[in-house]
C-alpha positions in Angstrom: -36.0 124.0 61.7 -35.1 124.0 65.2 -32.8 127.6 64.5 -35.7 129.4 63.2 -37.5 128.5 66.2 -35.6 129.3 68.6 -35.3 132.4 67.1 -39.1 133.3 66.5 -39.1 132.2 70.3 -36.1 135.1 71.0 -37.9 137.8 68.6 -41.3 136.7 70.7 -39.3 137.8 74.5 -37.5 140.9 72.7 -40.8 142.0 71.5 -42.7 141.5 74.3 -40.0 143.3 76.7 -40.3 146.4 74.6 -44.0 146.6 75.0 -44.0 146.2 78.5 -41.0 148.6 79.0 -42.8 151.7 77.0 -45.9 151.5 79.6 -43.4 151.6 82.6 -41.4 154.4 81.3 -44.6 156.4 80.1 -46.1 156.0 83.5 -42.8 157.0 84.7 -42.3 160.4 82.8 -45.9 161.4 83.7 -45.5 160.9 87.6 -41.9 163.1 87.1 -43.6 165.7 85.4 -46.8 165.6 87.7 -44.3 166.0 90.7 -42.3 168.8 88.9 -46.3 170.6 88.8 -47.4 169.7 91.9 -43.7 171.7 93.0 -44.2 174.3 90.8 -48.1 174.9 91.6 -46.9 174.8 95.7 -44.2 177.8 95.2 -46.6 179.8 93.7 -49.1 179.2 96.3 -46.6 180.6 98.6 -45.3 183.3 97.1 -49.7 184.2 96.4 -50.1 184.3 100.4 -46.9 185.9 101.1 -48.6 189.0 98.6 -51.8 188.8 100.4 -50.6 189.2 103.9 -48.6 192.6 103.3 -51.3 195.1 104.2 -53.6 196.9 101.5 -52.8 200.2 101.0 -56.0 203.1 100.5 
């Protein structure tokens, strides 16, 4: 009896790791790939004003 609880008790913290550990690495992957954007959006924001400052020709 004492087995089986010890290892509902185990099952219980394995179980309860794993559903903490998804949200961290979720939250994770979404802060990379916001960062990746964020790099992304600000080298084509350059290369936009670089365009607009060559003078317009008529």
């Amino acid at each position: 009896m004492k087995n089986l609880k010890m290892e509902k008790i185990k099952f219980g913290i394995q179980l309860t790791i794993l559903m903490l550990a998804f949200p961290v690495l979720f939250v994770t992957e979404i802060k990379q790939a916001d960062e990746d954007m964020k790099k992304i959006n600000w080298k084509n924001r350059n290369s936009w004003k670089q365009r607009n400052l060559q003078p317009a020709k008529h």
